[in-house]
PADREN-358452 format. One line per 2 residues: number of its first residue (from 1); for each residue x, y, z of C-alpha. Coordinates in Angstrom, 3 decimals. Last residue first. Layout:
<fimars>
NUM = X,Y,Z | ...
</fimars>
This chain:
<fimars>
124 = 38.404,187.776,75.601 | 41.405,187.098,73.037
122 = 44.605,185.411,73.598 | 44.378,183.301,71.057
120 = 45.429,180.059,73.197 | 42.568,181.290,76.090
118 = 40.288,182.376,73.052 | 40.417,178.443,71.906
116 = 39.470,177.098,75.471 | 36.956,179.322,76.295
114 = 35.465,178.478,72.550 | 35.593,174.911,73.640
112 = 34.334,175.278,77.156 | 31.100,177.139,75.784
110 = 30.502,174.813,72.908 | 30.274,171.874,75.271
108 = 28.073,174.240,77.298 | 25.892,174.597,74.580
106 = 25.282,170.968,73.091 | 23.210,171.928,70.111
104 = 25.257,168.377,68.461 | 26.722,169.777,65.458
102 = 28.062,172.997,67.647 | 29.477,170.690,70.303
100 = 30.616,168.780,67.292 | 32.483,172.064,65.441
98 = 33.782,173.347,69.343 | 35.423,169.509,69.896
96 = 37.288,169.846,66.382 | 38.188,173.227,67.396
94 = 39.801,172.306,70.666 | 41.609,169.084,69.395
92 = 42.819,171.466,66.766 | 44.538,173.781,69.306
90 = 45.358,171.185,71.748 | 45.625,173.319,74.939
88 = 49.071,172.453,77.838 | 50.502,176.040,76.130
86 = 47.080,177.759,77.519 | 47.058,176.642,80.732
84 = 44.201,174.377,81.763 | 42.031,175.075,84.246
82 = 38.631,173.016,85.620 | 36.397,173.273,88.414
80 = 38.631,176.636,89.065 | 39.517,177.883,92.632
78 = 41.443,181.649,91.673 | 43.152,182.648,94.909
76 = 44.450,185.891,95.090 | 47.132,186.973,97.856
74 = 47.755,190.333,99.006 | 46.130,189.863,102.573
72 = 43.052,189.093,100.964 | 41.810,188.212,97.302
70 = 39.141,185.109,96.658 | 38.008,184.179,93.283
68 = 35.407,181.549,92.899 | 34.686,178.343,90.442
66 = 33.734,177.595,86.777 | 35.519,176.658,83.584
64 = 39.228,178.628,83.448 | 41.064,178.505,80.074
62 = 44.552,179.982,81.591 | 47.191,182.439,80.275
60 = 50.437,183.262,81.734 | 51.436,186.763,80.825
58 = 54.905,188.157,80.801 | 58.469,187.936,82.999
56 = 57.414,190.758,85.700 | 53.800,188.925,85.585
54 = 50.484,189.273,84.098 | 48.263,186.692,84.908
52 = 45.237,186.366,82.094 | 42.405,184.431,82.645
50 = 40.103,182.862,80.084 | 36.244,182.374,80.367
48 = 33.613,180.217,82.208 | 32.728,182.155,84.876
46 = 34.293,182.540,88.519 | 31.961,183.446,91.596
44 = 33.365,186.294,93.289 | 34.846,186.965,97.297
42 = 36.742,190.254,97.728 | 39.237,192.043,99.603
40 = 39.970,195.317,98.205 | 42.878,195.375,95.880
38 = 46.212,196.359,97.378 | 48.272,194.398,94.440
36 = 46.379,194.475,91.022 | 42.671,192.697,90.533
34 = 41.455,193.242,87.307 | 37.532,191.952,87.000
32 = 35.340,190.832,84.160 | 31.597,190.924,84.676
30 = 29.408,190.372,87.647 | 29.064,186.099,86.974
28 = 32.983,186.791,87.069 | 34.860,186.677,83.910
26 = 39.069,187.378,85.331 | 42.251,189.638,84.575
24 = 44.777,189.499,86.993 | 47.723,192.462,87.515
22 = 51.314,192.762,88.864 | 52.028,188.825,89.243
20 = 53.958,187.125,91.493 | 53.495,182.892,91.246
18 = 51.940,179.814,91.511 | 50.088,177.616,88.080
16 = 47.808,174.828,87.994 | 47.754,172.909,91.128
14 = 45.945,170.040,90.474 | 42.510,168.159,90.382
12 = 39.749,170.084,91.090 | 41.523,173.104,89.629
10 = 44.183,175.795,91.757 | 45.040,178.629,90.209
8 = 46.995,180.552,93.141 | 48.875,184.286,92.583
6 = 50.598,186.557,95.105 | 50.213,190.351,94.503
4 = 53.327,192.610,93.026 | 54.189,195.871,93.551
2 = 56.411,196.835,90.315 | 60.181,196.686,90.657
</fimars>
C-alpha cells in the first residue's frame, strides 16, 4: 500500500469530502501545487480552480472558489469559500451560467463557471 496523507475539504457551509489520498493537486495564488504524504508543512492561499484527490480507489474531483491550504502532521486541510464535487455539478446549468456571465462582462461569474465545467471535464 502506497503512503497515504489525510484529506479535509471543508466549504463555508459543509463538509465536502474526508479521506486517504496518495497525492493533491491544487491553484494557489503561487501556482498549482501537489502535495503527497511527508510534504513540508505549508500555509497557501487557494485560487479559484479544480482540485484533484487521488486516492487508492481513484480521483475525487472538486470545483474549489477561494480559501487556504494548510498541510502538517500528515494531514491537508483545503478551507474553500465554496466546493462542490464534481458528480453534485449541473453540467448544462454550468454552461448556461458561463454563456450569461460572458453576455453580461461579469468576470468572476465567468471564472466560477469555467472552474466549475473543467472540475466535471477533468481538465486544469
Amino acid at each position: 500500500m502506497a503512503a497515504e496523507l489525510h484529506v479535509e475539504l471543508v466549504a463555508a457551509d459543509r463538509s465536502v469530502w474526508s479521506g486517504e489520498a496518495t497525492l493533491v493537486i491544487a491553484r494557489t495564488t503561487s501556482g498549482d501545487i501537489g502535495v503527497m504524504p511527508g510534504h513540508q508543512p505549508l500555509l497557501g492561499v487557494l485560487e479559484s480552480g479544480p482540485v484533484t484527490i487521488k486516492t487508492a480507489e481513484g480521483n475525487v474531483v472538486a470545483a474549489v472558489h477561494g480559501g487556504f491550504i494548510s498541510f502538517a502532521d500528515n494531514k491537508l486541510s483545503l478551507l474553500a469559500e465554496i466546493a462542490e464535487l464534481a458528480d453534485e455539478i449541473d453540467v448544462e446549468r454550468a454552461e448556461r451560467a458561463l454563456e450569461r456571465a460572458k453576455a453580461d462582462a461579469d468576470a468572476a461569474a465567468e471564472r466560477r463557471a469555467d472552474v466549475r465545467l473543467k472540475a466535471v471535464t477533468g481538465v486544469r
